[in-house]
One Martini backbone bead per residue (centre of mass of N, CA, C, O) as a GRO file, in nm:
protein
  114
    1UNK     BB    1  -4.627  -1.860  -2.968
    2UNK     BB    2  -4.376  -1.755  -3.069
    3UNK     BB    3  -4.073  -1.599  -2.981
    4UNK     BB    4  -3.778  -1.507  -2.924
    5UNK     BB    5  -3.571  -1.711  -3.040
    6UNK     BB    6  -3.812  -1.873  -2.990
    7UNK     BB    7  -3.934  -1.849  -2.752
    8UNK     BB    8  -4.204  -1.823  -2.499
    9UNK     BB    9  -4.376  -1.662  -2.422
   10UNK     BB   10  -4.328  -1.603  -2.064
   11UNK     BB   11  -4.052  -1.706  -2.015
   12UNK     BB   12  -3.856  -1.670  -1.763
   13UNK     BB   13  -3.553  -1.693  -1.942
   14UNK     BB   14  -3.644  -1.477  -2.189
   15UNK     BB   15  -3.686  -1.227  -1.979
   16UNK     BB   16  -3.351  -1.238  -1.879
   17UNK     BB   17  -3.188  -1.155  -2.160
   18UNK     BB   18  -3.247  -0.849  -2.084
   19UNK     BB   19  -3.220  -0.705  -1.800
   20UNK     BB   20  -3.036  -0.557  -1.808
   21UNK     BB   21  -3.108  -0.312  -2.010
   22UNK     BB   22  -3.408  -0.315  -1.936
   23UNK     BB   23  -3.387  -0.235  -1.642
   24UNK     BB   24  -3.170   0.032  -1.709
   25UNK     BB   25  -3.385   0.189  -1.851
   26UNK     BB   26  -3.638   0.189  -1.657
   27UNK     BB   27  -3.495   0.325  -1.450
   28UNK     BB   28  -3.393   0.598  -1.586
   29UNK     BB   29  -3.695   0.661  -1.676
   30UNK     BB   30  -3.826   0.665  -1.389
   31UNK     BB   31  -3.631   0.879  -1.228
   32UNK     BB   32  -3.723   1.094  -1.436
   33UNK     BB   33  -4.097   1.055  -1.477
   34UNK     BB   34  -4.136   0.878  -1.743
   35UNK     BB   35  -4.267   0.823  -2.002
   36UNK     BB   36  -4.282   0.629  -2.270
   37UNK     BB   37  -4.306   0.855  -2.433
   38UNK     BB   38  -4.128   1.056  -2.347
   39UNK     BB   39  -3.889   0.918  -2.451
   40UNK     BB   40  -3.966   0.844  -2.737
   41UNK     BB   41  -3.934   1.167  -2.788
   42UNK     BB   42  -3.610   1.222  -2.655
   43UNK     BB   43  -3.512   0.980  -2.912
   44UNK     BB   44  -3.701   0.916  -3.156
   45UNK     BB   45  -3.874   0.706  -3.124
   46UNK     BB   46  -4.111   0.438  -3.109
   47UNK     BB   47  -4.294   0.347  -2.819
   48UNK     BB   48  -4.297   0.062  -2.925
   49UNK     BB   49  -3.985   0.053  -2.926
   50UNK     BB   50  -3.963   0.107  -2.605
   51UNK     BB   51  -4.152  -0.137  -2.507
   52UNK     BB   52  -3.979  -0.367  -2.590
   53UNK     BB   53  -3.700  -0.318  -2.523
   54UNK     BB   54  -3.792  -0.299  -2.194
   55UNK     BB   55  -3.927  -0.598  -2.213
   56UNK     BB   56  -3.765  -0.775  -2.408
   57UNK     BB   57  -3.854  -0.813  -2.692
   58UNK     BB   58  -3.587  -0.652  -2.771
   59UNK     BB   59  -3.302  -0.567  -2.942
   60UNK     BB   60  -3.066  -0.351  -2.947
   61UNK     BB   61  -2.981  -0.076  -3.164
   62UNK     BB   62  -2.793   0.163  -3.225
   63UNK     BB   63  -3.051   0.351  -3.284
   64UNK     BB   64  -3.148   0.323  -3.010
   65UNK     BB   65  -2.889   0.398  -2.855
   66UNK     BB   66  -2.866   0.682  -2.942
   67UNK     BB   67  -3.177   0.791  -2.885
   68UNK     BB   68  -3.115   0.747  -2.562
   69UNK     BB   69  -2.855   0.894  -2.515
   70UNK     BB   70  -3.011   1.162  -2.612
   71UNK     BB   71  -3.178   1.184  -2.393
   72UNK     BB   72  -3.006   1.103  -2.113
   73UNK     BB   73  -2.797   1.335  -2.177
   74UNK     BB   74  -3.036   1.593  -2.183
   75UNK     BB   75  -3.071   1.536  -1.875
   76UNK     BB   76  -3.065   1.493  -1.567
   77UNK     BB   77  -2.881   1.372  -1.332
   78UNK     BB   78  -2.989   1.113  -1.107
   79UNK     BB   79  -2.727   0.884  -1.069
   80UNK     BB   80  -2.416   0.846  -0.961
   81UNK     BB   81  -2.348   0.645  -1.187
   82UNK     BB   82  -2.450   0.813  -1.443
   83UNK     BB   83  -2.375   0.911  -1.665
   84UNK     BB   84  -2.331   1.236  -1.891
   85UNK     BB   85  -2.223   1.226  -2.174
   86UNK     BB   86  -2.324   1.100  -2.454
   87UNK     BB   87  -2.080   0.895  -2.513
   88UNK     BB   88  -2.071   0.770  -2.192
   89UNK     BB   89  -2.380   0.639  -2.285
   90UNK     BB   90  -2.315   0.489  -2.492
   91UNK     BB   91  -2.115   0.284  -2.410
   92UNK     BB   92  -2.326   0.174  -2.151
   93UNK     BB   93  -2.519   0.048  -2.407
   94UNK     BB   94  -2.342  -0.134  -2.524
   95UNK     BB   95  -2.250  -0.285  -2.294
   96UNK     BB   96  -2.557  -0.365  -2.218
   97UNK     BB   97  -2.604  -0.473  -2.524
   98UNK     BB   98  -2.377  -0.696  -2.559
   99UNK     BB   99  -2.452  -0.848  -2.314
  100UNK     BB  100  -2.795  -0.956  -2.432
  101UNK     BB  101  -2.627  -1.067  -2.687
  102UNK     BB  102  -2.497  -1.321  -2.594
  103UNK     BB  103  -2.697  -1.447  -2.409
  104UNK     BB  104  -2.888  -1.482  -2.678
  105UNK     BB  105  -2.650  -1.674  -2.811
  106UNK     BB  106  -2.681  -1.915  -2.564
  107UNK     BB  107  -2.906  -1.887  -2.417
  108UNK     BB  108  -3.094  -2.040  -2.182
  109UNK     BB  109  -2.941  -2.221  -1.997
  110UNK     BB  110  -2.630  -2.317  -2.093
  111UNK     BB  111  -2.457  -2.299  -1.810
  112UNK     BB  112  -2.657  -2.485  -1.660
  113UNK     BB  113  -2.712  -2.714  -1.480
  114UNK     BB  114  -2.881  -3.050  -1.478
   0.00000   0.00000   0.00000
């Protein structure tokens, strides 16, 4: 069965497109202690959209980023890099939101000798 962008479910190449992303959320969530619902509740997502996300088998859309930005926002500060105000936890998710779509237009290995 086709995966995201023709790229086959488990292919380790398609799993790497979004890693910055997807590892950055799964990181913020998993320090808060919280579980995927709780993320999906304090973003106003649903959990599956939630779990796509982190999983990288989906690109985040604004909508997304706005959501994860006020949950991450309005939780205490868990670690020295990490934003503190909504604004500016939106601009770190949407750079590295613009960086895992860069990767998926590019293509898995696309830059790689052969």
């Amino acid at each position: 069965m086709g995966g995201f962008l023709g790229y086959r479910n488990g292919d380790l190449e398609f799993l790497m497109v979004l890693s910055s992303f997807s590892r950055a959320m799964r990181m913020y969530r998993e320090t808060r202690k919280w579980s995927l619902a709780d993320l999906a509740r304090s973003s106003g997502l649903s959990q599956s959209e939630v779990s796509r996300i982190e999983s990288g088998s989906r690109l985040p859309t604004m909508r997304h980023v706005k959501g994860l930005a006020e949950a991450f926002s309005s939780s205490p500060k868990t670690g020295d890099n990490e934003p503190v105000r909504y604004e500016s936890w939106v601009a770190h998710l949407v750079d590295l939101g613009e960086r895992a779509r860069i990767d998926a237009r590019s293509g898995p290995g696309r830059w790689s000798k052969r």
